[in-house]
C-alpha positions as CSV (number, residue, x, y, z in Angstrom):
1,X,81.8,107.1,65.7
2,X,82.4,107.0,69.2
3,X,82.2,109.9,71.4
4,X,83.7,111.1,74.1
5,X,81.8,111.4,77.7
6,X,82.6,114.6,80.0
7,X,82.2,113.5,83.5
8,X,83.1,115.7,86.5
9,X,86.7,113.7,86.8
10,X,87.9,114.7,83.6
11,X,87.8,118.7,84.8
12,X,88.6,117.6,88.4
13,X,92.0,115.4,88.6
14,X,92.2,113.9,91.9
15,X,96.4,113.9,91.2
16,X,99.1,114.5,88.8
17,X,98.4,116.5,86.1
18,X,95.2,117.4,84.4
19,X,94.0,115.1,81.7
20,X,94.4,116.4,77.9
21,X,91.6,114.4,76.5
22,X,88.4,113.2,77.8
23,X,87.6,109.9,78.3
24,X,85.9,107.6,76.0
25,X,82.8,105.6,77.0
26,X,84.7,102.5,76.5
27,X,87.6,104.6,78.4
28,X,85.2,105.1,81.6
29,X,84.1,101.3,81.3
30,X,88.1,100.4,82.0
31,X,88.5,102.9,84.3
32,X,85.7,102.1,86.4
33,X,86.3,98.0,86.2
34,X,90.0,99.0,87.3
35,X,89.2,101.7,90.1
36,X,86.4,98.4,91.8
37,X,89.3,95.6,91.7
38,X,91.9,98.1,93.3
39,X,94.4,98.1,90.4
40,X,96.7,101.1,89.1
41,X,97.1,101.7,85.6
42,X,100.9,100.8,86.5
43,X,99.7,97.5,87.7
44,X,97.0,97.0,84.8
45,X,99.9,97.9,82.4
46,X,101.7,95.4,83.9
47,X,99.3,92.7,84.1
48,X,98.2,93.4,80.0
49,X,102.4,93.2,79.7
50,X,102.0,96.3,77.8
51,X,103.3,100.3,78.5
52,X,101.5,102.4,81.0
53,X,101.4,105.0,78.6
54,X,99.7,102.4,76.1
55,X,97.4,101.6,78.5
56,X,96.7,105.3,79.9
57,X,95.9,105.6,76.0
58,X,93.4,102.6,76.1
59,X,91.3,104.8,78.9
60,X,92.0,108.2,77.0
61,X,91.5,108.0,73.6
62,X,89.9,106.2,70.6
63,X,91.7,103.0,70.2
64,X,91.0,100.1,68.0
65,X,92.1,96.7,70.7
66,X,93.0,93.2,69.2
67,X,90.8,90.1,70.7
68,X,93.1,88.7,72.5
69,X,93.7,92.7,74.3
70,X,90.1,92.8,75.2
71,X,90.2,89.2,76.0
72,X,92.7,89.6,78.7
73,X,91.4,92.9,79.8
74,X,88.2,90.6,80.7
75,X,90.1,87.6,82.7
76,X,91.8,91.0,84.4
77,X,89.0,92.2,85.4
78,X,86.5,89.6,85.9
79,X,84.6,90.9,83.3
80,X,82.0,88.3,81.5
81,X,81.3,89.1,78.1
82,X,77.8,87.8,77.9
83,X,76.7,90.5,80.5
């Protein structure tokens, strides 16, 4: 089961509204890689060709990704997967 990580951004939102649900481990991995290269979640939602809400999901909650998702979530973010 995965769990869900409390850090001190999930009770302190540094704009628009307070988050509902804490992120996932896997959640704060994406967010993270994201915040380093400079991208928005609009702009990563744009990139993936998917929703913003779909993708806010992706950092939020408990989601099960395809390959070729995490795949291009890797080539995004210059993400090797044998690190």
């Amino acid at each position: 089961m995965l769990s869900y990580v409390n850090r001190k951004e999930d009770k302190e939102p540094k704009g628009g509204r307070p988050a509902k649900h804490l992120r996932t481990e896997l959640g704060w991995r994406l967010y993270d890689a994201r915040k380093a290269k400079g991208i928005s979640s609009t702009q990563m939602a744009k990139l993936l060709d998917i929703s913003q809400g779909t993708y806010s999901l992706w950092e939020r909650r408990n989601v099960a990704l395809r390959f070729d998702q995490i795949q291009k979530l890797m080539t995004i973010l210059e993400i090797d997967a044998n690190t």
